[in-house]
N, C-alpha and C positions, 0 to 999 in steps of 0.2 A: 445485506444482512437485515431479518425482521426481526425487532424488537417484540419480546414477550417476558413475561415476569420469570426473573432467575431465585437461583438456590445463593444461598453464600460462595458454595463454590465458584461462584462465578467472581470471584474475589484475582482467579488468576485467566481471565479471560481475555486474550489479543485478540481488539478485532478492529472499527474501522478505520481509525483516525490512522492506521499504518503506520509507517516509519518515521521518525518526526524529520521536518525541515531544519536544514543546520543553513546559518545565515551565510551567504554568498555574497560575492562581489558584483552582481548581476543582479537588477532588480525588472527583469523580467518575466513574469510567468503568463505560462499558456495554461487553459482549461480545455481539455481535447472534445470535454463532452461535457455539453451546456443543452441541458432542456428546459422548456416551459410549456408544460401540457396539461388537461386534467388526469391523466395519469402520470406523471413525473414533473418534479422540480426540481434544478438544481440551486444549491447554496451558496454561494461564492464567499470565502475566509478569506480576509488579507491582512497579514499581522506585520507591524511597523515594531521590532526591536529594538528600533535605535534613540536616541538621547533627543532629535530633534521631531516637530511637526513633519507629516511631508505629503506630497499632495502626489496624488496617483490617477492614471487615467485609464479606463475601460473601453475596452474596443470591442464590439462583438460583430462575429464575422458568421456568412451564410454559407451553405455548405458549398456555395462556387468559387470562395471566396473574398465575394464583396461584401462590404462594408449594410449593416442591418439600417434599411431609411424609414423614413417614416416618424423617428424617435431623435430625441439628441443623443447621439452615436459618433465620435467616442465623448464619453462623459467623464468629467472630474470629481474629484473627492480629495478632502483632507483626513489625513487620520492623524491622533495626538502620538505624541511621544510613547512610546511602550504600547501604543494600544492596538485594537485591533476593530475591524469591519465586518461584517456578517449579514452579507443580503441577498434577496433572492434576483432571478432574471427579470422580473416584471419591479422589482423594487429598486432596481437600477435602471431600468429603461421602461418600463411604463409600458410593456408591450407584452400581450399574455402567450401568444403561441412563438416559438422560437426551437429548431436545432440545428445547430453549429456550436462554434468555441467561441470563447472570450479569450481574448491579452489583455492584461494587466502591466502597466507601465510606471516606472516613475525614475526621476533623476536620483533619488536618495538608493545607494544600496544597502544590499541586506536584507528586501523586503522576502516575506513566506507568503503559501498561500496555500489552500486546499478545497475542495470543488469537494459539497457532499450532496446525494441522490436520496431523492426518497419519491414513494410514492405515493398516491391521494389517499392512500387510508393510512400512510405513515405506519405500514407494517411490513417498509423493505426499505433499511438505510443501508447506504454504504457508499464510499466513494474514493478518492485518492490522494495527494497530493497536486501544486502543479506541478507539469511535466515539464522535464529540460528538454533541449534538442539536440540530437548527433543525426549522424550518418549511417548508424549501424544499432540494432536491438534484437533482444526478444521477447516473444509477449510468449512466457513459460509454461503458461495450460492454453493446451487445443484440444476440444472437445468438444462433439456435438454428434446428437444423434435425435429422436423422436421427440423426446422431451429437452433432453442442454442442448441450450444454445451457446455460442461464443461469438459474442460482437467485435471486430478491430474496429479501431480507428486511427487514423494515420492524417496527421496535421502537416501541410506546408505552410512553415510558418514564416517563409522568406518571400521575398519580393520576386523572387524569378522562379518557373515552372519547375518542379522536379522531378526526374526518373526514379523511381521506386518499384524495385523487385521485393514480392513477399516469395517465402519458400515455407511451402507445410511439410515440416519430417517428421517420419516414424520415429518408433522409440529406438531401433536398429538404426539411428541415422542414415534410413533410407529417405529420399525427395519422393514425396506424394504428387505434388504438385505447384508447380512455377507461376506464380500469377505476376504478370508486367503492369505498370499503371503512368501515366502523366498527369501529376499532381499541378493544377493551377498555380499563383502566387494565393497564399492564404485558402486554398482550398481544403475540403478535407473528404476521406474515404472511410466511408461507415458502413460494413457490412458485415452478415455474417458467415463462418468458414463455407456454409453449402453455397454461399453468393461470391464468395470469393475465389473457391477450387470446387467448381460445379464436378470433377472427373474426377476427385480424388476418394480414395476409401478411407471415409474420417473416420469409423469404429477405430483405428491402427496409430489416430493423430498422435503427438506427445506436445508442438511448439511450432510455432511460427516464427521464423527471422525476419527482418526488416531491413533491408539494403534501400542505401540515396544516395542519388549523388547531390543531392543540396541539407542542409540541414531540416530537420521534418522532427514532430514529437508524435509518439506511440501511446496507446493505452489499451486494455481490453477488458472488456464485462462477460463474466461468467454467470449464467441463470441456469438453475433448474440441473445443477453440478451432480453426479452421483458418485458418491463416496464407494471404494472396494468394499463390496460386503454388503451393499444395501440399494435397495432401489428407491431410497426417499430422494425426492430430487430438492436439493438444497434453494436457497437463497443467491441472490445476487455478490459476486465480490470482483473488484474491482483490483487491477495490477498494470502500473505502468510499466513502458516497456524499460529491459534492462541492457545495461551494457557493460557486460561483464569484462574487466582488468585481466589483471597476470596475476590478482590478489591471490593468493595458495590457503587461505585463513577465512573463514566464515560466520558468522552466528545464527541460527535462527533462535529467537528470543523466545521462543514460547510458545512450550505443548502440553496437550493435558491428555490421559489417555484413560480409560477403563474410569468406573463410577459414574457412567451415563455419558462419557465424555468420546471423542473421536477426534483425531489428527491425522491431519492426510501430507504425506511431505513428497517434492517435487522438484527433481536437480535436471539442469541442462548441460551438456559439456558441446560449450559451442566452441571449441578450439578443434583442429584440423586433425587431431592425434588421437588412438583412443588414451583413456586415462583410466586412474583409479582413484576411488572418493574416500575419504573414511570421518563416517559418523558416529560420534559420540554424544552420548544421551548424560549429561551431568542434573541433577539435584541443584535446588537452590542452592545448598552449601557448596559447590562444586565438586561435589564426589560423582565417580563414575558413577549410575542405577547398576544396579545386580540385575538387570535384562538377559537372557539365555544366550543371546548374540550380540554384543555392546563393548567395546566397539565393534562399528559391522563396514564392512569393505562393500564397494559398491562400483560396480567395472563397468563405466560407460565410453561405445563408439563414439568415433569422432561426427560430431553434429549430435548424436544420441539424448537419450533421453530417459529418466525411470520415476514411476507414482505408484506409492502406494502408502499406509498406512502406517503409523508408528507403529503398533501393535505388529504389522507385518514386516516392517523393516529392522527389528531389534527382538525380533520371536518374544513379544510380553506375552506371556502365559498369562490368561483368565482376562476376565472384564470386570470384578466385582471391586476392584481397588482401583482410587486414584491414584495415577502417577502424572507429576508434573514437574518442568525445568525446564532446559535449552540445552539446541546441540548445538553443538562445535561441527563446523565442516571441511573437513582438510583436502586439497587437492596437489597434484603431482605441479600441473604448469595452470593451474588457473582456468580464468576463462569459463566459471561455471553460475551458473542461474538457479537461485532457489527461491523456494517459499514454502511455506507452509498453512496449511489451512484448518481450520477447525470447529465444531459447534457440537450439539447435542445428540445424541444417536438416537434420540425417540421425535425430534422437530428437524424441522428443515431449515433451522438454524444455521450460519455461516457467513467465518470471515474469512480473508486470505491477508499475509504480510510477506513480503519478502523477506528475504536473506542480506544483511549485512555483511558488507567486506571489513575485516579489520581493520584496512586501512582509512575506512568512509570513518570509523571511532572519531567522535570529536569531542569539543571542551565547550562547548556552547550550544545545546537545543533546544528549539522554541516548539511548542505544539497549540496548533492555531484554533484550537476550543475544547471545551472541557461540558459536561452537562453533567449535575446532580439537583436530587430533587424533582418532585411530579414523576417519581419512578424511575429516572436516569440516573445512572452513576458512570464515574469514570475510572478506571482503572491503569495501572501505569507498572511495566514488565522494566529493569535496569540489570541489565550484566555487566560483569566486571570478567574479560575475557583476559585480562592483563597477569602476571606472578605480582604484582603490588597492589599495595589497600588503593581504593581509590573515594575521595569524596565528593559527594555534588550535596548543592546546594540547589532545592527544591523552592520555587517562587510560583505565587498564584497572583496574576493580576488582573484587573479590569479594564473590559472596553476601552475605558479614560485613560487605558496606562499605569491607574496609581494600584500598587502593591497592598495585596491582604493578606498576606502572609507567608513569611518562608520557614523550608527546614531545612536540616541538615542530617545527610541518611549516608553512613558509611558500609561501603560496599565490599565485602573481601576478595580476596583474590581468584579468580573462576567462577565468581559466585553471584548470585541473584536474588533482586529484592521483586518480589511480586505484589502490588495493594492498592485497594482504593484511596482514592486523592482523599475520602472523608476522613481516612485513617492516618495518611501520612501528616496532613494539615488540617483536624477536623474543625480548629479555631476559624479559619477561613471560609469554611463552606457552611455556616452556620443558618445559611439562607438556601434558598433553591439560586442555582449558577450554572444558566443555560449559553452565554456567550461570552466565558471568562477564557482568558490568555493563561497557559503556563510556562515557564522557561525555566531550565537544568541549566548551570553552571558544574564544571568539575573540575580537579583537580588534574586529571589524566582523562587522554579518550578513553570512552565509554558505549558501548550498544543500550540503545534504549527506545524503548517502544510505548505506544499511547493507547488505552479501549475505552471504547463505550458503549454502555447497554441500557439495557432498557427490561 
């Protein structure tokens, strides 16, 4: 996503910071994609939640696997109680050219962490969360033609080799093409679809699956994206891989459509059956929108695939009005991958977020930086998918851990808070706050998403 100067509207804008990190019993994370170039650097976020000190180790690994020499590798750090870390690849290891991944380790759990991208004119941020590891994903947008590109990369992030089949399917859940791979210990696969399925007809892509037989983490970069209806080629956005449950319940937290705006939404049904999807386009209050087709039914093959537009997926008449909210996305047996993307329909502006499972709702999320001020703001999306009020408790802290301020924002039922952190907490941000920590407490699970602009 490149940063350029916004309208107010941009008050209900999801973009990079994605899905927040909810604190786990696992304090390990993987960054799939670590660069340090004149054109790219990545950021490394590592936010400590918990009530104690605790000391974290960084490993960074070459794309064969081994260990990066030359530097002290793996290196240690403390971070305080509540606080958080914020450094680049050359600011941790002292070594300017680098691509591969970092692991992040520590004995304390609970720790978060987020990898953000940008490039030497710092007018294309964007980046992810860490990434967990399974045996099974998918990386939900494939595309690539003259101008998009679409990068995978595929982490073995275990000590023994692993067998990894990718599959490129059509939106007809037809197999494009089979690609076989043997992953080192710690090695990693960084290519893109025309290097990965040289034979396949990618104009037809929809998704890439990721089969292992050892554990391995996914992620994938979208460049130069084109939205239905336009031939601007977007901005960079980032999507780790997913591994969709039996969850039947969905969120996507946030769309904006018409008034210079564009949303582009995107379901996988990787279950063996075909199925049927059904979306609903709610209002911050939780009312259904008055859309000509809303809810709208949506019949996908098994392995299948479907993208397009909110405007095209809910027949919005006209473009001259804003509409903004979340859908709700309901499936038959599960097992479905979404996101949603969105930015400016006159710039090549663009983020992408996943789709939340109802069941992922939880009562504690940290989000591992926030920026306002020097033209940065940040923005923060909360639904309440639940039939009960639900409260959270809004906290901004620092670096050091110690707390500048909290609120208290009640959320009704279906329904949606969309606003900048200067507005929920403006006492707090009284200053320019480029590397502060926020964390949500609530009452009941909750979907809740993070942006920041520029």
């Amino acid at each position: 996503m490149r940063f350029r100067p916004t309208r107010l509207l941009a008050l209900t804008v999801l973009a990079a910071l994605l899905t927040p990190a909810v604190a786990t019993a696992q304090s390990v994370l993987n960054f799939p994609r670590v660069i340090s170039s004149d054109q790219v650097t990545t950021e490394l976020v590592v936010v400590n939640p918990s009530a104690v000190t605790v000391t974290v180790t960084y490993a960074a690994f070459e794309a064969n696997g081994s260990l990066v020499v030359g530097v002290e590798n793996p290196t240690t750090r403390t971070i305080l109680a509540g606080g958080q870390e914020a450094l680049s690849y050359v600011e941790l290891f002292g070594s300017a050219d680098f691509n591969g991944w970092v692991r992040v380790t520590s004995a304390t759990r609970g720790l978060t962490g987020f990898g953000l991208n940008r490039n030497g004119a710092g007018t294309d941020l964007d980046g992810g969360l860490a990434a967990v590891s399974g045996v099974r994903f998918v990386l939900p947008l494939a595309a690539e033609d003259g101008s998009t590109k679409t990068e995978v990369t595929v982490v073995n992030v275990g000590d023994e080799a692993a067998n990894v089949g990718l599959v490129l399917y059509g939106f007809e859940g037809e197999s494009l093409e089979v690609t076989d791979v043997v992953l080192e210990p710690k090695a990693i696969l960084r290519q893109t679809l025309e290097g990965l399925f040289p034979n396949a007809a990618l104009e037809g892509a929809s998704h890439v699956q990721v089969g292992a037989d050892r554990p391995v983490a996914a992620q994938e970069l979208v460049a130069d994206f084109k939205i239905s209806g336009s031939d601007l080629g977007r901005e960079s956005g980032v999507i780790l891989g997913q591994a969709p449950s039996g969850a039947e319940r969905q969120v996507l937290n946030q769309f904006v459509t018409g008034g210079g705006w564009v949303s582009v939404v995107g379901l996988v049904n990787t279950a063996e059956t075909l199925q049927t999807v059904t979306l609903t386009a709610r209002g911050n209050d939780g009312s259904v929108l008055a859309f000509a087709e809303n809810p709208k039914t949506v019949t996908l093959p098994a392995n299948g695939g479907w993208r397009g537009t909110v405007a095209e997926l809910f027949s919005v008449a006209g473009t001259e009005e804003l509409e903004s909210g979340w859908i709700e996305v309901e499936s038959l047996v599960g097992r479905i991958a979404s996101y949603v993307g969105q930015g400016y329909t006159n710039t090549p502006s663009f983020w992408v977020v996943p789709g939340v499972e109802e069941t992922e709702g939880a009562q504690l999320n940290v989000y591992q930086k926030l920026a306002e001020g020097d033209g940065f703001f940040t923005a923060l999306a909360l639904v309440n998918p639940t039939e009960g009020d639900a409260t959270a408790e809004f906290y901004i802290l620092q670096p050091d851990g110690t707390t500048l301020g909290m609120a208290t924002l009640e959320v009704a039922p279906l329904s949606r808070i969309s606003a900048f952190y200067r507005d929920l907490l403006p006492a707090a941000l009284v200053y320019p706050a480029r590397s502060n920590v926020t964390k949500i407490a609530f009452q009941r699970p909750i979907e809740n998403e993070e942006s920041t602009d520029h």
